[in-house]
N, C-alpha and C positions, 0 to 999 in steps of 0.2 A: 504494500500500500504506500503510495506516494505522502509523501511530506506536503502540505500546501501553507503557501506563505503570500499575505495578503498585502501590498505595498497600496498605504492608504495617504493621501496628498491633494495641498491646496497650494496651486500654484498661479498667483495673478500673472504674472509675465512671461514664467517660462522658464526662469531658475530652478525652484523646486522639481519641475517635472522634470527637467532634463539630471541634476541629480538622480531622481527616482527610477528615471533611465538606465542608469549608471548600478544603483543598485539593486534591478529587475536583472541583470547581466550578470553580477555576482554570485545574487540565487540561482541563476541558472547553471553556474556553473559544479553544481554538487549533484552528482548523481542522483537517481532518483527523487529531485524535489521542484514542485512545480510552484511560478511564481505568477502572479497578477496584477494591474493596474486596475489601481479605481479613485480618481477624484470625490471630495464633498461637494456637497450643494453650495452653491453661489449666493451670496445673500446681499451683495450690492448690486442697483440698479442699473440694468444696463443704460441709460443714457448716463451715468457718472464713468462705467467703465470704459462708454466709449470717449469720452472727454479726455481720460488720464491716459488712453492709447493702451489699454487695456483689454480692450475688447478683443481688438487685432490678433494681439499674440495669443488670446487664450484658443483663437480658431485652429492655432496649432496640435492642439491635443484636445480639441472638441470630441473625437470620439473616444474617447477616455470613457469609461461609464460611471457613473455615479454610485458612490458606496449609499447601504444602508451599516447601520450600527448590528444589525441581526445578524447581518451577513458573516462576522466576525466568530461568529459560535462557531462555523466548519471550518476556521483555519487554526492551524498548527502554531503559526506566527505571527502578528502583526508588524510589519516598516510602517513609522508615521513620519512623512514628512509634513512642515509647516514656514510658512515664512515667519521671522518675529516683527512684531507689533508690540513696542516700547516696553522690549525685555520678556514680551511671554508670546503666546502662540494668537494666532491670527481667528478674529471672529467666527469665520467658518468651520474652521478646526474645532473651537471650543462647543460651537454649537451643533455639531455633529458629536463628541463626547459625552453633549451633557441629554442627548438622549437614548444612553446606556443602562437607564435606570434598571428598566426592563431584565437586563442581563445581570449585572451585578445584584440582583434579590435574588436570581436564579443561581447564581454562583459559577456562567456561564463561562467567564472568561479565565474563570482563576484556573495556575498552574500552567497557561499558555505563554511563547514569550515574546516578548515585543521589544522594540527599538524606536528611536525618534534620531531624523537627522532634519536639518533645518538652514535658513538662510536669514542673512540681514544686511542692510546698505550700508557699514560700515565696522570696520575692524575691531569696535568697541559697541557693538548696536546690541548686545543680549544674546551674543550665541548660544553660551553654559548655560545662562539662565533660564532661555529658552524652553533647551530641553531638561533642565533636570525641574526645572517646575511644570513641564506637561507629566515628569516622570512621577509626581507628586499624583495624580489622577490613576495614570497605568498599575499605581502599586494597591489603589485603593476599590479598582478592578480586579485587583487578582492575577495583575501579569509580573511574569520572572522577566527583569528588565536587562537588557544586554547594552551595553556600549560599543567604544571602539579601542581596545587592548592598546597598547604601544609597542608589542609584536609588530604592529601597521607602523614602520618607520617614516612615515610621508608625516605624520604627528608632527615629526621632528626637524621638518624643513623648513629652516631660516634662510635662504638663499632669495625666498621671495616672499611676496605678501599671500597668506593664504590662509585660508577656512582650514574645521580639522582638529575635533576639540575628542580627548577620551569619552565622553558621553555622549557623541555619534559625530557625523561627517556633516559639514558645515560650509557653507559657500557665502560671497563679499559679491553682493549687485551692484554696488557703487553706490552713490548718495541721487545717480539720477539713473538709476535702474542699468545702465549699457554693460555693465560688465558682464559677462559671461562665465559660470564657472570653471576654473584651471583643471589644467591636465590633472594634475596634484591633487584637486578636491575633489575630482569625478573620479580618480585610482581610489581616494579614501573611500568614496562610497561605496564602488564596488568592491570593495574591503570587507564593509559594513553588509553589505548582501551574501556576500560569500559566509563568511564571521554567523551571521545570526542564523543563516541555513544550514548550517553545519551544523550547530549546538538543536535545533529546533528537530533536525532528522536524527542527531542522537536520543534525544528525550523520547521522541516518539518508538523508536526502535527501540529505548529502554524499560519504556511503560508496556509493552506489547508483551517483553520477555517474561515481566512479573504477572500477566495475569494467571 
């Protein structure tokens, strides 16, 4: 039985996805485990997205499918990516979370594991905080939470500016969005995809053994 690992993400521009890209490749690369994309629901108006040039780029990955929060029962895994918004994760994100009620009375999520990587428009915009305060939620769902080890030597590259933080893979849009995630921070994520597919196909191949 396959391993399945749900890469769940809100991306206004195109940084996050293209990340989630990166670490949809990583999953795949572990035998036997299959990976998936699924964007949240949108909750700003489209005449503001298309004001901020917003709209454009999300036609990019328009056929992305939209998560539900139920969906999450049949995966082995969760990836969250999010963009930050002044140090935590982005409206969309939250409010695709905060209708998990459902599942956590159920105790649906617990002992599964999850990961968050994420982006910000500048070097000091809330990466860590980011995720270890989405990882504030994950723990109180019941997920065993994964980061990114320093095994991932790209952690460790000062030669340039880059995303890339132990508590997942992180990317720099610039302060007026143009930047593009590096070579560097798309290796980290699919670090991060490879990394939490692995541990996620052992747990399952561990639980099977004990029944």
């Amino acid at each position: 039985m396959k391993t399945k690992i749900q890469i769940i993400f809100y991306s206004m521009y195109g940084h996050v996805f293209q990340m989630a890209e990166s670490v949809l490749k990583g999953v795949k690369e572990v035998a036997d485990v299959e990976g998936e994309l699924f964007q949240v629901a949108e909750l700003v108006p489209e005449s503001i997205l298309e004001k901020s040039g917003a709209l454009a780029a999300r036609k990019k990955f328009a056929d992305v499918p939209i998560a539900t929060p139920e969906q999450m029962a049949n995966a082995d895994a969760v990836i969250f990516g999010t963009p930050t918004r002044y140090g935590n994760m982005c409206a969309q994100m939250r409010n695709f979370l905060d209708q998990t009620g459902g599942l956590w009375m159920k105790n649906a999520l617990v002992g599964k594991l999850a990961s968050v990587f994420a982006s910000t428009g500048t070097q000091h915009g809330g990466q860590e905080t980011t995720i270890t305060s989405f990882q504030s939620t994950l723990f109180h769902l019941g997920f065993i939470v994964a980061g990114v080890p320093y095994s991932e030597s790209r952690l460790t590259n000062m030669n340039e500016i880059t995303g890339g933080t132990p508590y997942g893979a992180t990317t720099l849009a610039g302060a007026d969005g143009k930047r593009t995630p590096s070579a560097n921070e798309l290796a980290i994520a699919e670090f991060q995809g490879k990394y939490v597919a692995g541990i996620a196909k052992a747990l399952k191949l561990g639980r099977e053994t004990m029944k």
